[in-house]
NUTI-197977 format. One line per field, with one value per residue (C-alpha): residue in one letter; x, y, z; residue number from 0. Coordinates in nm, 3 decimals. Example, Ala and Ser with C-alpha at 12.3 -4.5 7.8 and 13.67 -1.06 7.14 Angstrom:
2
aa [A|S]
x [1.230|1.367]
y [-0.450|-0.106]
z [0.780|0.714]
i [0|1]
% end
This chain:
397
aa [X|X|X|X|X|X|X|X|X|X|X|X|X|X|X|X|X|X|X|X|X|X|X|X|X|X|X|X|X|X|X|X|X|X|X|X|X|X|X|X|X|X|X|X|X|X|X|X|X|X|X|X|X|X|X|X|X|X|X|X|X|X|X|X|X|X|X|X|X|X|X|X|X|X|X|X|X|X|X|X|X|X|X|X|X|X|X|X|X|X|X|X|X|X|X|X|X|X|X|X|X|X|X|X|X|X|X|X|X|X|X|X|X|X|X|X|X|X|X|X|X|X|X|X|X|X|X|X|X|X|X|X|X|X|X|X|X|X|X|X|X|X|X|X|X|X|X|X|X|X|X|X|X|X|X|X|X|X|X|X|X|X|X|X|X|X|X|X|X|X|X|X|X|X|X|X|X|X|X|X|X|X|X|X|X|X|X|X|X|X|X|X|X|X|X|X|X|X|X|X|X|X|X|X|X|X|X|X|X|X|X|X|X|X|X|X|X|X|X|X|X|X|X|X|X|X|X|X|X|X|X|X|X|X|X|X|X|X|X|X|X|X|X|X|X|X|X|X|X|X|X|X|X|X|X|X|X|X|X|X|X|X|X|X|X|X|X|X|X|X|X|X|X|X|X|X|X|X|X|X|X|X|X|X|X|X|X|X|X|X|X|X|X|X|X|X|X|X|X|X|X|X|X|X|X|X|X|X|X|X|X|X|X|X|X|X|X|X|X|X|X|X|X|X|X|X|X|X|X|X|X|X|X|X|X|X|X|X|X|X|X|X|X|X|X|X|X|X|X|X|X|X|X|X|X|X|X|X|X|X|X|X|X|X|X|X|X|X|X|X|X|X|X|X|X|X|X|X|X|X|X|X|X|X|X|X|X|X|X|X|X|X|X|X|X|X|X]
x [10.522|10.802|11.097|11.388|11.494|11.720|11.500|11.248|11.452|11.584|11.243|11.110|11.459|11.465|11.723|11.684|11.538|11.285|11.129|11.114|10.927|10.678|10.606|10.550|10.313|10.132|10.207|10.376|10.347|10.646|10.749|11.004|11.193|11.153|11.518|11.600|11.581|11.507|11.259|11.051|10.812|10.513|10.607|10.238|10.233|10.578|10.459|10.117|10.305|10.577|10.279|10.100|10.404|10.466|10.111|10.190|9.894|9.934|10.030|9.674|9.744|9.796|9.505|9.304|9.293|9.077|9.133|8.864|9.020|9.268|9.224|9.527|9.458|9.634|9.713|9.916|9.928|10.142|10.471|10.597|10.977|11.299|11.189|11.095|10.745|10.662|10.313|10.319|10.673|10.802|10.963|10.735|11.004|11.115|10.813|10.732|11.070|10.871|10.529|10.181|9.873|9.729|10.003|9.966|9.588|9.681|9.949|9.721|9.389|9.574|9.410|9.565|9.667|9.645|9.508|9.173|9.139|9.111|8.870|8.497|8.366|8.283|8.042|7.656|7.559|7.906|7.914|7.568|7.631|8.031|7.810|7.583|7.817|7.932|8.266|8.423|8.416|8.745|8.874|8.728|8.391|8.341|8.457|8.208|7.914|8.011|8.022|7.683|7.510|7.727|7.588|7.235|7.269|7.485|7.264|7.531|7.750|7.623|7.809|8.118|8.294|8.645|8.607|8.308|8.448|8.770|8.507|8.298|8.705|8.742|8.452|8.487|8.868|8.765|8.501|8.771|8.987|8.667|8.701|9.019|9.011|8.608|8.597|8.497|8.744|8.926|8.893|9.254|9.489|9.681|9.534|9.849|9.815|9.462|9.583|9.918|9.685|9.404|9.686|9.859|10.191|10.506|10.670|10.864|10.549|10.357|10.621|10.580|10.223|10.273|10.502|10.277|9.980|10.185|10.324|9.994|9.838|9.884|10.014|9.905|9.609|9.598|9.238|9.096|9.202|9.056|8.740|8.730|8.764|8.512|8.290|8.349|8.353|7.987|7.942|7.830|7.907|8.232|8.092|8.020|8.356|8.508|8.265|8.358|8.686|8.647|8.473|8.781|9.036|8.871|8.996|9.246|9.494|9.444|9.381|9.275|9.643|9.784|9.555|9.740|10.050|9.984|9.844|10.183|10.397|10.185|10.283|10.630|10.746|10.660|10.857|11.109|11.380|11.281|11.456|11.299|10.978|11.037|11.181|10.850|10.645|10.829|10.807|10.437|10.427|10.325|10.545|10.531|10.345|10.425|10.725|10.817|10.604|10.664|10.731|10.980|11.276|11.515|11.278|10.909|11.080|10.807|10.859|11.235|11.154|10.932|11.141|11.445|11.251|11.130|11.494|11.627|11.340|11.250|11.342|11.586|11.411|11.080|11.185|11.472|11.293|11.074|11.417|11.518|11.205|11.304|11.675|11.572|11.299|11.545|11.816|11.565|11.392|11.531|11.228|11.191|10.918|10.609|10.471|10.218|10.492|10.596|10.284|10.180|10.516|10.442|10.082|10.301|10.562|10.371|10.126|9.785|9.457|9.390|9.326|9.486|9.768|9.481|9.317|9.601|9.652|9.303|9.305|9.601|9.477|9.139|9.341|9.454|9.123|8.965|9.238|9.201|8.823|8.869|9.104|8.810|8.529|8.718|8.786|8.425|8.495|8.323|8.557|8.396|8.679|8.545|8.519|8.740|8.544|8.679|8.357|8.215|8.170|7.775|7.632|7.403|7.056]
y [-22.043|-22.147|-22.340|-22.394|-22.738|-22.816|-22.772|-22.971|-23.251|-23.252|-23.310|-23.530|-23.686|-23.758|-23.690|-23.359|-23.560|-23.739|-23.393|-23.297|-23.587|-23.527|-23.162|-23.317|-23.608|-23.294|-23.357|-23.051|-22.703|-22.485|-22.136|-22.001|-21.758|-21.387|-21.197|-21.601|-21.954|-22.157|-22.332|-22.251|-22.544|-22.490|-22.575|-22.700|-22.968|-23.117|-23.135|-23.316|-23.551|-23.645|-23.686|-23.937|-24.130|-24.161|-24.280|-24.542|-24.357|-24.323|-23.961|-23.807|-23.463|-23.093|-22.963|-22.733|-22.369|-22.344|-22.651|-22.648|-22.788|-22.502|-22.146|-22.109|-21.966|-21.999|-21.663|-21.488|-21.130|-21.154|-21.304|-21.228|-21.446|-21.400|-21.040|-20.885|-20.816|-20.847|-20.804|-21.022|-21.135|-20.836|-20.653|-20.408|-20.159|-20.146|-20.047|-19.802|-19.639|-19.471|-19.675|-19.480|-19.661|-19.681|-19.860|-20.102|-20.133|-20.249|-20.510|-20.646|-20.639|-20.737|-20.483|-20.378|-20.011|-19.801|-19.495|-19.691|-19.653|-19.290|-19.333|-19.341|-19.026|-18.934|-19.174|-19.067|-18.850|-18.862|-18.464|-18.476|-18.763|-18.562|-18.255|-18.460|-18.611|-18.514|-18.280|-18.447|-18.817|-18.974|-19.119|-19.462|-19.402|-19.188|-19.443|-19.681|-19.419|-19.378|-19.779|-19.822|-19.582|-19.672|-20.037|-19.972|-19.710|-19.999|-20.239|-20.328|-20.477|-20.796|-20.934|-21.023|-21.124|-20.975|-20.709|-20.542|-20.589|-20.392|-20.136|-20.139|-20.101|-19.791|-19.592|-19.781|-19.589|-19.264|-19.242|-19.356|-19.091|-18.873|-19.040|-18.955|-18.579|-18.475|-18.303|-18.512|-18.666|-18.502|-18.775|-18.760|-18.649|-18.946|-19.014|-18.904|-18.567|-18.536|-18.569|-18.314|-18.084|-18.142|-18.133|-17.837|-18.033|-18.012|-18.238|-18.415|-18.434|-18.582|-18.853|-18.976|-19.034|-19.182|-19.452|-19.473|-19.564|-19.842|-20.012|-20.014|-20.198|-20.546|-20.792|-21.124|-21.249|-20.972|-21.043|-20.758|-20.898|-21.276|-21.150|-20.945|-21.303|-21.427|-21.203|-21.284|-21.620|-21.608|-21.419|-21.068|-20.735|-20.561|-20.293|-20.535|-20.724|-20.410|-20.279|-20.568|-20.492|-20.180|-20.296|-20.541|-20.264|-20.014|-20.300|-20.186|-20.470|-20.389|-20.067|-19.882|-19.948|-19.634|-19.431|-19.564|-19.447|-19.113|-19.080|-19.221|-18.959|-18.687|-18.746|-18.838|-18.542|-18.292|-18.494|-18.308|-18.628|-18.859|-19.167|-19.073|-19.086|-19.434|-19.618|-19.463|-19.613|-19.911|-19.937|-19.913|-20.219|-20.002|-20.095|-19.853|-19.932|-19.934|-20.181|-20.552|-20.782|-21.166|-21.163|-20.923|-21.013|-20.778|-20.520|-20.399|-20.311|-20.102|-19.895|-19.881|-19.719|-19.456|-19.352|-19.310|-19.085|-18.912|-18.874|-18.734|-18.533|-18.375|-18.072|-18.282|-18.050|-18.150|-18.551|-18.540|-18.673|-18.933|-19.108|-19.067|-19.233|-19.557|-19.546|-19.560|-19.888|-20.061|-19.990|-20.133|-20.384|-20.468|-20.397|-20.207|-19.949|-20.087|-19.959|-19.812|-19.589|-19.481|-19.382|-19.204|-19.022|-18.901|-18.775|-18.610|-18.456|-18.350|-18.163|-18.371|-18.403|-18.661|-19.015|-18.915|-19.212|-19.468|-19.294|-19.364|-19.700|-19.765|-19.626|-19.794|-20.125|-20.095|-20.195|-20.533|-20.564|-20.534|-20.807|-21.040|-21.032|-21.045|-21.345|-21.565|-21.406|-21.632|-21.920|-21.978|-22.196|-22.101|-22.002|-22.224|-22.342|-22.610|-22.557|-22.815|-22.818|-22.825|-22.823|-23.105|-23.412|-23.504|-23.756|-24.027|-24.103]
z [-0.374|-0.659|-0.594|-0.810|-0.980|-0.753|-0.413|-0.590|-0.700|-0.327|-0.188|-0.454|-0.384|-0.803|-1.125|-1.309|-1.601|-1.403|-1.273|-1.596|-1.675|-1.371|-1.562|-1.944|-1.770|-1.581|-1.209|-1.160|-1.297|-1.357|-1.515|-1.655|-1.381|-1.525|-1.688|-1.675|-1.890|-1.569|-1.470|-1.133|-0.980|-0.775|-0.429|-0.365|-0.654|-0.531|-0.182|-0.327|-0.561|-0.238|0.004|-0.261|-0.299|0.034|0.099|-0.164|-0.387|-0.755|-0.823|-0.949|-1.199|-1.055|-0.892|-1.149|-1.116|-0.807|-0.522|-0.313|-0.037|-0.026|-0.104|-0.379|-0.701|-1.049|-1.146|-1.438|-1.302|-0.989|-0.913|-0.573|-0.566|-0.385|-0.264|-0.592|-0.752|-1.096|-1.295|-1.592|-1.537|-1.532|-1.283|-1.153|-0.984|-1.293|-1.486|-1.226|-1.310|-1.627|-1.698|-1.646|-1.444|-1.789|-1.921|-1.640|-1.705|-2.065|-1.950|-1.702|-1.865|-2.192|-2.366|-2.698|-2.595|-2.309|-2.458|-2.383|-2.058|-2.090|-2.385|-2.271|-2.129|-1.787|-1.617|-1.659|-1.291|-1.155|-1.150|-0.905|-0.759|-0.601|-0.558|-0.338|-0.132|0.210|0.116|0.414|0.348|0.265|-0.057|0.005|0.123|-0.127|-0.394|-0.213|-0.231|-0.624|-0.677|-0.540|-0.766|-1.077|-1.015|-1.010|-1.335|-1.535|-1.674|-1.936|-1.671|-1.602|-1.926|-1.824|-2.149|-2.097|-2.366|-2.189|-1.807|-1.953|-2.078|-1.719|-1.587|-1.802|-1.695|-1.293|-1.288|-1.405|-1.112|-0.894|-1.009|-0.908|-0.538|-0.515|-0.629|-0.519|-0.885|-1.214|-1.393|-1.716|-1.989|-2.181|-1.937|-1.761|-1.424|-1.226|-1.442|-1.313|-0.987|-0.950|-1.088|-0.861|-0.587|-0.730|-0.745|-0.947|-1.166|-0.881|-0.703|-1.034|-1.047|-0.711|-0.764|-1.090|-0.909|-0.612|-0.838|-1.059|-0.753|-0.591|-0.874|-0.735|-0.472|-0.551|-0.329|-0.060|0.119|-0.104|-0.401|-0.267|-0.177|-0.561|-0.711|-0.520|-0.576|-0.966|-0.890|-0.878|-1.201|-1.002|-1.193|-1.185|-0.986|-0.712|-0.737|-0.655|-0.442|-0.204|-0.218|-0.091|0.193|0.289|0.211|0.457|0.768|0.987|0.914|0.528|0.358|0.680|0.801|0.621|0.824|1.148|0.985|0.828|1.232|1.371|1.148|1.247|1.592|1.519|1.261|1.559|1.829|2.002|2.065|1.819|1.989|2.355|2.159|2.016|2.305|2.517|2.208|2.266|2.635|2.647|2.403|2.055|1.797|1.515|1.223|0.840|0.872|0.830|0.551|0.585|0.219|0.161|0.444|0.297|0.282|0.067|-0.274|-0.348|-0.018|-0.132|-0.482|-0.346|-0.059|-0.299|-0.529|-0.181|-0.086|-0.375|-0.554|-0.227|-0.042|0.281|0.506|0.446|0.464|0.643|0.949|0.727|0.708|1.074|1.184|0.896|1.016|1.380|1.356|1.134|1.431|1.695|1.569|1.229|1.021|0.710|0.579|0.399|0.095|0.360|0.513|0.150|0.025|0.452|0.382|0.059|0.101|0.398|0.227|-0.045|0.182|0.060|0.199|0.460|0.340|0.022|0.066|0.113|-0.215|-0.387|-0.298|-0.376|-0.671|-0.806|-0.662|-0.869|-1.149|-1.011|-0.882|-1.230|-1.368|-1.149|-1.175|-1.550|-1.516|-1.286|-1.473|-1.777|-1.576|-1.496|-1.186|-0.855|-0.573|-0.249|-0.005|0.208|0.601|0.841|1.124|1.465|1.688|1.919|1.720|1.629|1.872|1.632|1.736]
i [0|1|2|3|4|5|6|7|8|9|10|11|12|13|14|15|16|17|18|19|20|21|22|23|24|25|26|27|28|29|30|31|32|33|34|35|36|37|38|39|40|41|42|43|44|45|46|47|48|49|50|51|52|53|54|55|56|57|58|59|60|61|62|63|64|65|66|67|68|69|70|71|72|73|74|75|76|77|78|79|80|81|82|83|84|85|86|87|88|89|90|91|92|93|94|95|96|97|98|99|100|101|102|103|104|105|106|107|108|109|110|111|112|113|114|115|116|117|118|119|120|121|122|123|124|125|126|127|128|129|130|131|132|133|134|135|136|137|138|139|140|141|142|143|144|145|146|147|148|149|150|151|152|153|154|155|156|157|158|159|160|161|162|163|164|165|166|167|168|169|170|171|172|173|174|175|176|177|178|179|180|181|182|183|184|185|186|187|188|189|190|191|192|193|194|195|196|197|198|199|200|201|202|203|204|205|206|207|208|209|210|211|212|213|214|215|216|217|218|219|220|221|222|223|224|225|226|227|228|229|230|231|232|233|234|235|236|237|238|239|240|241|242|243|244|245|246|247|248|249|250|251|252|253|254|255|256|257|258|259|260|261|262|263|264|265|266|267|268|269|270|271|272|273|274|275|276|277|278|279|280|281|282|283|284|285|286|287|288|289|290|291|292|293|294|295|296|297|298|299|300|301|302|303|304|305|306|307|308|309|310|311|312|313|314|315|316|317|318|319|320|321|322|323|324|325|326|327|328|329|330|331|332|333|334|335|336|337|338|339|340|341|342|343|344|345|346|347|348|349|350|351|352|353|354|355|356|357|358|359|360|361|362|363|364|365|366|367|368|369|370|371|372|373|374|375|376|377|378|379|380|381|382|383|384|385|386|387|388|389|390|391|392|393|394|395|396]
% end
């Protein structure tokens, strides 16, 4: 977490100056606040400098970009602060406003233009391996299914200098894309392209998924996103990196969580009384899902983008009662929609397959994936948080 000079000359109880000092002698790391020239502190190197002083210890440096004795992570991608998200330090509401997925794969990876993502051609066997398939499956295992045999065919993944990992990246989105749609992907059309016209949609309908893929692309160290980096940590291919996180995305209190909305909605958009419905929901002890995030108080910004471009670019009668349900939990309990409810009422409203919400979350959260993976693949540091054990205590011989 960052904290502004102020707070952290408060609990360092110092001058301006002499935090400034601290940060030129290395014993705390700062930023520069985005759209801003101040200066943000890391809220875990004050708390380590006050705790040394107070132990009458000589203040040692910052930890380095991996503490083992805690699992926090130096990043560069992902800035959650004061209820906004940026990628880069830049607002990523914003950049959803027009930006493709490609263009967010080139300002993460930091590759020199976006056009390359779409460059290499389709993946070797992807065409058999959606034939063979179960037509069925959802987005996700099928994305699984594809990673495993993309792994084993891939020898040229096991280098993971950053310029091949953002080529394995190139090739691992396309067959994502295929996931998503069950029909090989069109090298040269933008990905949300590929998928309004796998979907049949319109322009308005284009858009949304366009914004639902950018704002999908990353949220700091979400336990799919951990368990990618540790996965690179240990030098494993790209393929298994996101392979894994897969596997932690399908959970219930993760990924699998937009399938317990899209569920809730189904039951919801048919109810007769709406509020009856809730307050029986309520009464039984089931709170709805898709609302409230401990790090957005005022509300998921992502959520707020989508469901504006939902209210107005839609037909009211087909999301009128999308809103009804929001306007009603915020009434009761005071919680807002998650991006989970956005993307579950968009899949909805749009009239997509099942699992088609978690497709595109997946699919949008690839590309974080792949950056972050590039970003430990370059620090070369294993990720290996130590263990505090609370068991019985060992009796000596």
């Amino acid at each position: 977490m960052l904290i502004d000079a102020f707070e952290a000359s408060r609990r360092l109880r110092v001058k301006p100056a002499t935090l400034s000092a601290y940060v030129s002698r290395g014993l705390i790391r700062s930023m520069v606040k985005p759209g801003s020239k101040a200066h943000l502190y890391y809220e875990i190197d004050i708390e380590r400098l006050k705790r040394g002083r107070q132990k009458g210890r000589r203040s040692a440096a910052p930890p380095p970009s991996y503490d083992r004795y805690a699992p926090v992570l130096d990043t560069s991608l992902c800035l959650i602060d004061d209820g906004r998200l940026y990628y880069r330090g830049i607002d990523a509401i914003e950049l959803s406003a027009t930006a493709s997925l490609e263009e967010i794969a080139a300002l993460l990876w930091e590759t020199s233009g976006h056009a390359n993502v779409l460059a290499p051609s389709m993946p070797p066997g992807l065409g058999i391996l959606l034939a063979e398939l179960p037509p069925k499956i959802t987005p996700l295992e099928r994305a699984k299914a594809i990673m495993v045999r993309m792994a084993a065919e891939d020898v040229g993944a096991f280098e993971t200098s950053t310029p091949v990992v953002s080529r394995v990246g190139q090739r691992l989105i396309l067959a994502l894309t295929a996931a998503l749609t069950g029909k090989p992907p069109r090298s040269g059309l933008p990905i949300h392209e590929q998928l309004a016209r796998a979907w049949r949609l319109n322009a308005v309908g284009a858009d949304l998924v366009r914004r639902s893929l950018v704002l999908s692309a990353d949220h700091e160290l979400n336990p799919s996103t951990y368990v990618a980096r540790c996965v690179a940590s240990t030098e494993a291919t790209l393929y298994a990196a996101v392979l894994a996180a897969l596997c932690a995305l399908s959970g219930a209190r993760h990924g699998g969580h937009i399938f317990r909305v899209e569920a809730m909605l189904a039951d919801l958009m048919e109810a007769g009384n709406l509020k009856a419905n809730i307050r029986e929901r309520w009464q039984r002890g089931e709170r709805l899902v898709g609302f409230g995030h401990p790090l957005y108080p005022a509300g998921d910004p992502r959520a707020q983008a989508i469901l504006a471009v939902l209210r107005t670019g839609m037909s009211k009668s087909k999301s009128v009662r999308i809103f009804e349900i929001a306007e009603l939990e915020f009434e009761l309990s005071g919680r807002a929609p998650l991006i989970d409810y956005a993307l579950a009422s968009t899949a909805r409203v749009l009239g997509l397959p099942v699992g088609s919400a978690q497709g595109i979350f997946l699919l949008g959260r690839s590309v974080g994936w792949i950056a972050h993976a590039i970003e430990q693949y370059a620090a070369r540091t294993i990720i290996r948080p130590r263990a505090r054990y609370v068991g019985p205590v060992p009796i000596n011989a």
